[in-house]
Each structure stands twice: as C-alpha cells, then as structure tokens.
C-alpha positions in Angstrom: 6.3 -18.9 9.5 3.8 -16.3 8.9 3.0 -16.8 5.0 -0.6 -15.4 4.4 -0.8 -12.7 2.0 -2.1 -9.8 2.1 -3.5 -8.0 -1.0 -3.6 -4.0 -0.9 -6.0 -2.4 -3.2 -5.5 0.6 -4.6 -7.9 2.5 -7.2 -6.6 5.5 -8.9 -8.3 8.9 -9.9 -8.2 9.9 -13.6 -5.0 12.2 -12.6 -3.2 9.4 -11.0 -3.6 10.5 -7.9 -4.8 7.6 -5.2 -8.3 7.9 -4.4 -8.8 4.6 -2.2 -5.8 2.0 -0.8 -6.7 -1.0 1.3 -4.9 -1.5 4.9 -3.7 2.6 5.2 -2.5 3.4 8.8 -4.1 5.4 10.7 -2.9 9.4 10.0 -2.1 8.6 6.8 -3.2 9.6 3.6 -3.9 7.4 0.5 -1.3 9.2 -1.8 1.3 9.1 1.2 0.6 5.3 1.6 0.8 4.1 -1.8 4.3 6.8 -2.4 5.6 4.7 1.3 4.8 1.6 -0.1 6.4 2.3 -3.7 9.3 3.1 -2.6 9.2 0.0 0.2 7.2 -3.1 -1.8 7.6 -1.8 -5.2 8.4 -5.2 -6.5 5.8 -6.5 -5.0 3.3 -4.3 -7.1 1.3 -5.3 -10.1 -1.0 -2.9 -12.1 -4.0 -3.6 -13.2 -6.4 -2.2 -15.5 -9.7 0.1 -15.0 -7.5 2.5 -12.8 -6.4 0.1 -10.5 -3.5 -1.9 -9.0 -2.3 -4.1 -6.3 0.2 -5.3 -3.6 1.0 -9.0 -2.7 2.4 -9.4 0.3 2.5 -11.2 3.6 0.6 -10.0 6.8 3.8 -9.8 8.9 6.0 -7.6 6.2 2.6 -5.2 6.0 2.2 -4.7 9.8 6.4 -3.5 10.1 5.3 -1.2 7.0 2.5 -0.3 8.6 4.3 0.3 11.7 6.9 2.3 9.9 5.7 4.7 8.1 3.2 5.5 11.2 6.6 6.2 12.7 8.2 8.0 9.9 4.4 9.9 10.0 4.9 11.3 13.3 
C-alpha cells in the first residue's frame, strides 16, 4: 500500500487568486489546479496563514488527479 504523502503548496496573491501550487501538471494553470483540486481533495485542504495553504495527500491519489485533470485539460 502506497501511504506517502504528498503535500501541495499553494501561496495566494492578495486578490486570492493562486500565484504558485506545488505538483501542477503540465498545461495547467495554477488557478485551474487549485479550483481541480477543490472541487476533488477539498477535505483534504487546510489553510494556513501568510497567504497560504495546503494539501495532504498520498502520492498515488495525486498522480490519478494529476492524470485527470490533464485529461479533463485536453
């Protein structure tokens, strides 16, 4: 069983808007992979202060996210 997590970063602009996000596919954006993984992990999120936040989760759950919103991207 594959239990290693993996934390994604994410550090927000002043707006909210994502400015940086840790383990983005490729072709995606840093908004569109934080709004994919909100809608996907959301429980698995946990903000943080200084304009910041996070994602817990294990490598193989963010490889099949990874691999579908690449899909969902194309």
């Amino acid at each position: 069983m594959d239990a290693e997590t993996v934390i994604i970063h994410a550090r927000f602009a002043p707006n909210g808007t994502i400015v940086e996000i840790s383990e983005r596919p490729t072709g995606l954006d840093p908004q569109d992979w934080f709004n994919f993984l909100s809608y996907q992990a959301a429980d698995s999120y946990q903000a943080l202060a200084g304009g910041r936040g996070v994602f817990r989760l294990t490598r193989s759950v963010v490889d099949a996210l990874k691999t579908e919103a690449t899909t969902k991207a194309a």
